[in-house]
C-alpha positions in Angstrom: -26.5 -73.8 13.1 -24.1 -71.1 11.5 -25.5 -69.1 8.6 -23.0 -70.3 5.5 -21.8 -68.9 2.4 -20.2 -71.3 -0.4 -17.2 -69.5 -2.3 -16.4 -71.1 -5.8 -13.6 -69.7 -7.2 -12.5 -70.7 -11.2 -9.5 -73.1 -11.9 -5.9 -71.4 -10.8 -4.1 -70.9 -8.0 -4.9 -67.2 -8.5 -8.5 -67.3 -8.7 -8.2 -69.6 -5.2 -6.5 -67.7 -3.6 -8.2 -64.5 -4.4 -11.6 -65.8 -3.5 -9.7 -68.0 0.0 -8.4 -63.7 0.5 -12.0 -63.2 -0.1 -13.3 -66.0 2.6 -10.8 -64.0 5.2 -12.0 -60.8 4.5 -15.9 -62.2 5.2 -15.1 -64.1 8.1 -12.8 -61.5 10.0 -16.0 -59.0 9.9 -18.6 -61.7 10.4 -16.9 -64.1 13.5 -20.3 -66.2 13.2 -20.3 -67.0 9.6 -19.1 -70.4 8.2 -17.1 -70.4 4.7 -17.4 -73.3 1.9 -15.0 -73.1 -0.6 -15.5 -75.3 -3.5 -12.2 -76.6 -5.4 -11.6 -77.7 -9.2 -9.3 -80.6 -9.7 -7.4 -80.0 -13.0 -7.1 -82.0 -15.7 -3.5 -82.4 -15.5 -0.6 -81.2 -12.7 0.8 -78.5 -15.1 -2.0 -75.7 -14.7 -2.4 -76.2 -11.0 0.2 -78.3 -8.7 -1.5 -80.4 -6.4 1.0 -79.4 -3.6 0.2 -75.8 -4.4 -3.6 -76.6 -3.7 -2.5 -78.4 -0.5 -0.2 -75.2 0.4 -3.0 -73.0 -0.4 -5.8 -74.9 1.7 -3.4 -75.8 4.7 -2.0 -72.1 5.1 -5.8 -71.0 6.2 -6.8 -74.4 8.2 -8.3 -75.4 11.4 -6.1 -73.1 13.2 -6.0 -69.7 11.7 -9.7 -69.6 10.5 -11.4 -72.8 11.4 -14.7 -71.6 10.0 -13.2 -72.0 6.4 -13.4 -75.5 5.5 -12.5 -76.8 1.8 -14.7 -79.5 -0.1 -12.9 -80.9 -3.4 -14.4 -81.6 -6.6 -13.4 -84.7 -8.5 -11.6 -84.4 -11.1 -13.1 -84.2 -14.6 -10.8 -86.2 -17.3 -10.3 -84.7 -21.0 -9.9 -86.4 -24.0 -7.8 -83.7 -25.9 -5.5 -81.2 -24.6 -7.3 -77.4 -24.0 -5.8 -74.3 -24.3 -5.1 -72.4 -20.7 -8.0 -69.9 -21.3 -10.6 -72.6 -22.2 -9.4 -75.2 -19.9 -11.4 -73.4 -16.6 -13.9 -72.6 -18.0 -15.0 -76.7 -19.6 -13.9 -77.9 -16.4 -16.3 -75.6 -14.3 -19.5 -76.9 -17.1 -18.2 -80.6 -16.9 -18.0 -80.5 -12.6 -21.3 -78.2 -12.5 -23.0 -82.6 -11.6 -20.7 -82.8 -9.1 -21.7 -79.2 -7.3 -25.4 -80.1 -7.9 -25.0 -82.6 -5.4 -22.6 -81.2 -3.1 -25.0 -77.9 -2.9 -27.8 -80.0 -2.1 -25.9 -82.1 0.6 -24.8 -78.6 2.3 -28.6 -77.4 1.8 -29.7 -80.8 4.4 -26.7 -80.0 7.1 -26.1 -76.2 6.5 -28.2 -73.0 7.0 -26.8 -72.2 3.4 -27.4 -68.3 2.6 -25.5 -68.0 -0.3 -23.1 -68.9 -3.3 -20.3 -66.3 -4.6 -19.2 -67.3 -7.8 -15.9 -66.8 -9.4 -17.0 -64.7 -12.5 -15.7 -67.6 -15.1 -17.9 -70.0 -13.1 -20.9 -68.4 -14.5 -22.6 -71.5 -16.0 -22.8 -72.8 -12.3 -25.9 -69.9 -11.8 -28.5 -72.0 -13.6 -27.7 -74.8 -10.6 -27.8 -71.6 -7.7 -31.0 -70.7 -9.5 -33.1 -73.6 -9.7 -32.0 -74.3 -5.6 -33.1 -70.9 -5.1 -29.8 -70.0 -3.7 -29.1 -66.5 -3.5 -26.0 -65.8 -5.8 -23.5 -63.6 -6.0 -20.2 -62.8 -8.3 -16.8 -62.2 -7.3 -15.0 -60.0 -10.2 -11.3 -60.4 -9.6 -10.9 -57.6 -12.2 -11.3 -53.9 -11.6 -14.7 -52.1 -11.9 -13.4 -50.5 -15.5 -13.2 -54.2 -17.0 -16.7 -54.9 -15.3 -18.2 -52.4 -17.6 -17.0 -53.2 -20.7 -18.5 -56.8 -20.3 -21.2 -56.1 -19.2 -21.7 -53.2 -22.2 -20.8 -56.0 -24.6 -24.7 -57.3 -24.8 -25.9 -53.9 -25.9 -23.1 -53.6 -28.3 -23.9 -57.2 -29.3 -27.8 -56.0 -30.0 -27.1 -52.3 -31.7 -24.8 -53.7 -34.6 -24.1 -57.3 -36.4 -20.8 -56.7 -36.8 -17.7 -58.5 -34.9 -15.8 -55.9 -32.9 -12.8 -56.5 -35.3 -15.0 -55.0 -38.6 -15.6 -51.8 -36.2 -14.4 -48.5 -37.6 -14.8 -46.4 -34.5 -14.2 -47.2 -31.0 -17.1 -48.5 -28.9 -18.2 -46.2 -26.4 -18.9 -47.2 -22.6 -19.6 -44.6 -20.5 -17.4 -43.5 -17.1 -14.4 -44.9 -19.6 -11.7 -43.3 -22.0 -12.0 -44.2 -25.7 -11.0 -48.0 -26.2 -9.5 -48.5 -29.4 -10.4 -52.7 -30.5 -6.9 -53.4 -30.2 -7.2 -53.1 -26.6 -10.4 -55.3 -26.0 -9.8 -58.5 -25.1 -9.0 -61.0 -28.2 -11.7 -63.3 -27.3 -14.8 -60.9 -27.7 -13.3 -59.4 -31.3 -15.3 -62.4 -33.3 -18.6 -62.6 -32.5 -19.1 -65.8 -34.4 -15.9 -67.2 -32.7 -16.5 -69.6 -29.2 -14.8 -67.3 -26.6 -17.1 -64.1 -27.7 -20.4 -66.3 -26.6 -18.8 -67.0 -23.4 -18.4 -63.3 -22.8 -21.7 -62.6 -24.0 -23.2 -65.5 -21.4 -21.2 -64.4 -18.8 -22.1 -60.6 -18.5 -25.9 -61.8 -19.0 -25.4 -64.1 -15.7 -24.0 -61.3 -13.9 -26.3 -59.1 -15.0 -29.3 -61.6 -13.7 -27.4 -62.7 -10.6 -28.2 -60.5 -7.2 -25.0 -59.1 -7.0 -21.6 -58.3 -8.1 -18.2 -58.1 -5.3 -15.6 -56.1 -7.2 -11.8 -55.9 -6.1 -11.4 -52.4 -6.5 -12.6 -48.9 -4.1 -14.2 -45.7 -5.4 -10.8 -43.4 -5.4 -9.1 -45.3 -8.0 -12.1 -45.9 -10.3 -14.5 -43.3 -9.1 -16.2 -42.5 -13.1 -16.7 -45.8 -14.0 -17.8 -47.3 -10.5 -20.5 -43.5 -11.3 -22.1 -45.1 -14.4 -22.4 -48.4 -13.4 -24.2 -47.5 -10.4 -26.2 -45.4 -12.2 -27.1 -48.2 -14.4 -25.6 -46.5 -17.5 -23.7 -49.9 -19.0 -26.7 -51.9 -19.0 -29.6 -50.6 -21.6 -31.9 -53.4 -20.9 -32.8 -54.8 -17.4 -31.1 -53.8 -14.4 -27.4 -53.3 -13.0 -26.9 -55.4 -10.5 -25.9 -54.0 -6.7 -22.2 -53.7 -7.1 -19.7 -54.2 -3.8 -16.8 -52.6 -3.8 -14.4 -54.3 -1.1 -11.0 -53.5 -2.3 -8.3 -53.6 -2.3 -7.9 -57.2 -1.8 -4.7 -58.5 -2.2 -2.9 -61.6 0.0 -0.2 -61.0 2.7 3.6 -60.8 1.1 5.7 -63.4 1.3 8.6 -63.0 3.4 10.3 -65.1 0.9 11.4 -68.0 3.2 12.8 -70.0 0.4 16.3 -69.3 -0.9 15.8 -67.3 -4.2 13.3 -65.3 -1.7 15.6 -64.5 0.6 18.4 -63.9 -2.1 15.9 -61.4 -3.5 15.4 -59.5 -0.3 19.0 -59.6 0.7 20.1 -58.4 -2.4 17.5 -55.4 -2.1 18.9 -54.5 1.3 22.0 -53.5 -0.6 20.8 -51.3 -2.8 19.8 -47.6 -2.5 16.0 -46.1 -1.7 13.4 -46.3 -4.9 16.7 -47.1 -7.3 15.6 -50.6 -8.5 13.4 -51.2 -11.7 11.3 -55.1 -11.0 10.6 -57.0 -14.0 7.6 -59.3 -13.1 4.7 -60.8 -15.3 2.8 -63.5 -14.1 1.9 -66.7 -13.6 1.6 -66.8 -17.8 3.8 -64.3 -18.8 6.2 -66.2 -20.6 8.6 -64.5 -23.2 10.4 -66.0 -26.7 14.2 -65.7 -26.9 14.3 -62.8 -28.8 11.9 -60.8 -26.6 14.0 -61.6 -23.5 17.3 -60.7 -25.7 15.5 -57.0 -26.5 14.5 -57.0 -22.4 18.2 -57.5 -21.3 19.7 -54.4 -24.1 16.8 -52.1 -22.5 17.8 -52.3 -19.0 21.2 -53.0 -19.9 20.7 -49.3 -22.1 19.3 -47.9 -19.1 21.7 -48.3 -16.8 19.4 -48.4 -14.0 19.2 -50.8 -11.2 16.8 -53.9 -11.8 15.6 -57.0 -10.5 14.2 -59.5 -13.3 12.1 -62.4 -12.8 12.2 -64.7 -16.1 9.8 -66.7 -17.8 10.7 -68.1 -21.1 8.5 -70.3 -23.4 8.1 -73.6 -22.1 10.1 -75.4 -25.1 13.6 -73.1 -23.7 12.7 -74.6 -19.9 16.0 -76.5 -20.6 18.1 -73.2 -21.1 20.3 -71.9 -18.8 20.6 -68.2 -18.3 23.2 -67.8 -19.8 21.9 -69.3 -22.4 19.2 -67.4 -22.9 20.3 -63.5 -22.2 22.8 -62.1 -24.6 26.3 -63.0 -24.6 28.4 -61.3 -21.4 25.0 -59.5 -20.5 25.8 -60.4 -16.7 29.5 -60.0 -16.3 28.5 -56.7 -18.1 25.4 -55.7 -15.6 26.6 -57.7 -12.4 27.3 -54.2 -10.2 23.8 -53.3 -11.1 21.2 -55.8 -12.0 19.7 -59.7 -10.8 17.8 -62.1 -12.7 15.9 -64.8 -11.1 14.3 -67.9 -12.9 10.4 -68.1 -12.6 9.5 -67.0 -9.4 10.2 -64.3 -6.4 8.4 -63.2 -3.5 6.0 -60.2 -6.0 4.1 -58.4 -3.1 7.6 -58.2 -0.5 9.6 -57.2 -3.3 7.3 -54.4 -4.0 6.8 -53.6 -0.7 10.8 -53.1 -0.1 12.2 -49.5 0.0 14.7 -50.2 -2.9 12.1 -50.6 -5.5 11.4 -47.0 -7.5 9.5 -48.8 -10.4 7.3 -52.0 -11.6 7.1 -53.1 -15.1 4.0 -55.4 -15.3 1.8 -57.7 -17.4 -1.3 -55.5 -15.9 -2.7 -58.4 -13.9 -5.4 -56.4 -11.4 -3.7 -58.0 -8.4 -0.7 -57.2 -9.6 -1.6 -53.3 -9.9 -3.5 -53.2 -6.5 -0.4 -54.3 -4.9 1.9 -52.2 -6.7 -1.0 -48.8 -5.3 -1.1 -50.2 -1.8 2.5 -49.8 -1.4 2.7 -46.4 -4.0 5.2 -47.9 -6.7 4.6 -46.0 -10.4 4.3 -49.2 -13.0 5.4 -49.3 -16.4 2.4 -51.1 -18.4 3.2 -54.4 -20.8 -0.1 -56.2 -21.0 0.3 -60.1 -22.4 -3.2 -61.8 -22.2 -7.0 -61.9 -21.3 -7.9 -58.2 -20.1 -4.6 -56.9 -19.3 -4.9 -54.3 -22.3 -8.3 -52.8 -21.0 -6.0 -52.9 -17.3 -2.9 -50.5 -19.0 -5.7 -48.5 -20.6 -7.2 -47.6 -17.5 -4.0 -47.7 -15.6 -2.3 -44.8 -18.2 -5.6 -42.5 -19.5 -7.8 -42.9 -16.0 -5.7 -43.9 -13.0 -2.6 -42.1 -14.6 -0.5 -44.4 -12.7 1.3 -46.3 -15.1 3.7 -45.4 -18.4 2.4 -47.4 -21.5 4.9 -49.9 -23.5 4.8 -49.2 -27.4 5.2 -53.3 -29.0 6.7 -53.1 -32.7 6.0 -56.1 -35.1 4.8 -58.1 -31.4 8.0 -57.2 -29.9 8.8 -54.3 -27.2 12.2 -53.2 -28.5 15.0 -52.8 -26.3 15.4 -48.8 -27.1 11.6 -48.6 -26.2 12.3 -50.7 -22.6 14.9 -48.4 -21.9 13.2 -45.3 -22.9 10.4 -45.9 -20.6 12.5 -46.8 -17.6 14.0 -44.0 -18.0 11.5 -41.6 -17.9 10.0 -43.5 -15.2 12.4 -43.2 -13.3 14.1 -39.7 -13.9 11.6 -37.7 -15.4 9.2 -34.8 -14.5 6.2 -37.5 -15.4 7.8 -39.9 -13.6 7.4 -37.7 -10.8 4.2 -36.8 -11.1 3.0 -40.5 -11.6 5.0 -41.6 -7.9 3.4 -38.4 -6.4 -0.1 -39.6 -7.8 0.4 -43.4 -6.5 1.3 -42.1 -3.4 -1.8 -40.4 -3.0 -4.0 -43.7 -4.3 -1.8 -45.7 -1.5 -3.5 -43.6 1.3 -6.3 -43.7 -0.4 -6.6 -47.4 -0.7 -5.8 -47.5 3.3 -8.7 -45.4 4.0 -11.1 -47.2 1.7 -10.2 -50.0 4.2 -10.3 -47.9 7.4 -13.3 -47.6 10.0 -15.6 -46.4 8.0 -14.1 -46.3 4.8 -16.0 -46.9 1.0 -15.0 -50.8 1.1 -15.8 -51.7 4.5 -19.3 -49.8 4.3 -19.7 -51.7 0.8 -18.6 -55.2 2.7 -21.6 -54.3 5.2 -23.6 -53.9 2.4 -23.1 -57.2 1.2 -23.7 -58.7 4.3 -27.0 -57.0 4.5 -28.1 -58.5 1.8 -27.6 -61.9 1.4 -29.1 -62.1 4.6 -32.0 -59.4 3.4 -32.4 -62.2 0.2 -31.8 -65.7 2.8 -35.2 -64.2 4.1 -37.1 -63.6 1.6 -40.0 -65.6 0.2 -39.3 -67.5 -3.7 -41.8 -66.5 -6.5 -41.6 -69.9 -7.9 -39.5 -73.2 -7.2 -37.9 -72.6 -10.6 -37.4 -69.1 -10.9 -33.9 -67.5 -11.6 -34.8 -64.1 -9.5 -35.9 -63.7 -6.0 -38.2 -60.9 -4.8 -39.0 -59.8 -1.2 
């Protein structure tokens, strides 16, 4: 019987196919091991297409790695509409019934080692911990982020203020100053709903027998220092950390038609000359943000390539409709704008593109270091403003995006491209990505910092598989 792990990543197709990336990685250094990966039904088709899900779990089937198998959750029904950032986290609590059972089932026909939870699955660790299942996190973040949350406890203990009453910034060691504008809006209140979750969530992963982080010790080398020396968490201990990045899926060769449009259009332009616009999944924009986005690289007169994403009540809107008046006829030598979607990571990788402007998703910036393109940092939601922080004070890889009154101007968009992309710090930003992309190959060479961390991790679930329980209830597990 094959020692198994169980992955269980949060709602979203990012978080599956992060932790699916994740299942790859484990199995292509461990041929024996067999791979459960747990999937959340959502509420409704908008968050998460079905046929996405089916793409997602057919890509990696039987043939490419059989040892990954997929098990399906039911769904869970609502009776009022959540907001996207709640959503995952009430459908993890409502299915945690449904994963009792199915853990126990693969407990009776499975020599189960192991569950790696998606960070926002946290609540799922008092069912790992009263089956006595070894348990594990998978941060999908960077190891900067990491320690914040799990600082927030002792900032929680030392004061009984919310973050948003605090006069000074909050100090975490192996990070810059981070003023509260930049913390994440959920944790500002503590008396609101989304700053407990925080708060339960870094005590899980604090209590849980280790942490995977998508990230490798050149990029983040002062933070990854005080976590491991336990400096972000006063009481207890820091969990063994496992740094296996970076992580990021395959490009798309962009097989559909606006792929290949992208790409084709691409080949025609010259080496590093092209500016891509890209935000997210979420990163949707109001009419007059994507007016103020077209004067700025319209004002620049650089070469772009614009994926847009407008508020879901101007779906209906054509182009034209939305962008100014002329604003292609006028940029048509120059520029392209796609709707929604285009092939991020082969984009990137193509020898045309010379800069990035992003919503500071991690994945997002890992792939933009693997393949050395200097970024120009708008952060939109969740901990994208702790990401540009990091990104322009520590990794110094990134120019930061002024907002005005919650809009970036169109003067400021074209101000930043344009040092980006002709000035002496735009230089020195390329030249220092550059570096970090052969770093981040060497992390994952023969004997580089992220495969030495994955052997780690395999060392020790199967250290913990073997050793005895100190009690059928107890959360810990001691050899």
């Amino acid at each position: 019987m094959k020692d198994t792990l169980v992955l269980y990543p949060a709602l979203g197709k990012g978080h599956l196919n992060s932790m699916i990336e994740l299942g790859k990685l484990l199995i292509t250094h461990n041929s024996s091991l067999s791979i459960k990966i747990l999937i959340l039904s959502p509420p409704n088709t908008t968050m998460q297409p079905q046929q996405e899900i089916k793409k997602l779990t057919t890509t990696f089937g039987c043939e490419t790695f059989p040892s990954i198998t997929f098990h399906h959750i039911p769904p869970i029904s609502f009776p009022v509409t959540l907001p996207p950032h709640i959503l995952p986290l009430e459908v993890c609590g409502r299915s945690n019934y449904h994963v009792n059972h199915i853990l126990q089932s693969i407990l009776k026909t499975s020599n189960l080692k192991g569950v790696i939870l998606d960070f926002m699955n946290f609540s799922t660790n008092q069912i790992t911990s009263t089956l006595d299942i070894p348990t594990y996190f998978f941060y999908t973040s960077g190891a900067s982020s990491l320690a914040v949350f799990l600082q927030l406890p002792t900032i929680h203990q030392n004061t009984t203020k919310s973050l948003k009453d605090f006069h000074m910034y909050p100090h975490v060691p192996g990070l810059p100053q981070i003023p509260i504008a930049d913390m994440p809006e959920q944790v500002l209140d503590r008396e609101g709903k989304g700053y407990k979750v925080f708060l339960d969530m870094a005590t899980s992963m604090k209590e849980s027998d280790g942490v995977i982080i998508n990230t490798f010790d050149a990029i983040e080398a002062r933070a990854l220092k005080a976590l491991k020396a336990g400096l972000c968490v006063s009481k207890g201990t820091t969990p063994p950390l496992f740094c296996i990045g970076p992580m990021i899926s395959p490009p798309s060769k962009g097989e559909d038609e606006r792929g290949s449009l992208c790409l084709t259009w691409l080949d025609s332009q010259p080496r590093q000359s092209v500016v891509f616009l890209c935000f997210g999944s979420m990163g949707r924009f109001s009419k007059a943000q994507l007016n103020e986005i077209a004067i700025g690289l319209e004002k620049s007169e650089k070469r772009f390539l614009w994926v847009v994403r407008s508020d879901t009540d101007l779906e209906k809107l054509s182009l034209d409709e939305l962008l100014p008046e002329g604003f292609f006829e006028r940029t048509k030598e120059k520029g392209m704008v796609v709707r929604n979607w285009a092939p991020q990571g082969a984009i990137l990788s193509h020898d045309s593109v010379g800069g990035f402007v992003t919503h500071c998703g991690w994945n997002s910036v890992l792939e933009a270091i693997c393949v050395g393109v200097p970024m120009i940092a708008w952060p939109l939601y969740a901990e994208q403003r702790l990401n540009r922080l990091f990104m322009v004070e520590e990794m110094k890889v990134a120019l930061k995006l002024n907002e005005s009154n919650g809009l970036v101007s169109g003067i400021e968009l074209d101000e930043r491209v344009k040092e980006l992309m002709e000035s002496d710090r735009g230089i020195e930003i390329r030249e220092r990505i550059l570096k970090m992309k052969i770093s981040a190959k060497d992390a994952r060479g023969g004997g580089g910092s992220s495969l030495v961390d994955l052997k780690k991790f395999g060392d020790s679930w199967k250290e913990l598989a073997s050793c005895n329980i100190s009690s059928p209830n107890s959360p810990f597990l001691f050899c």
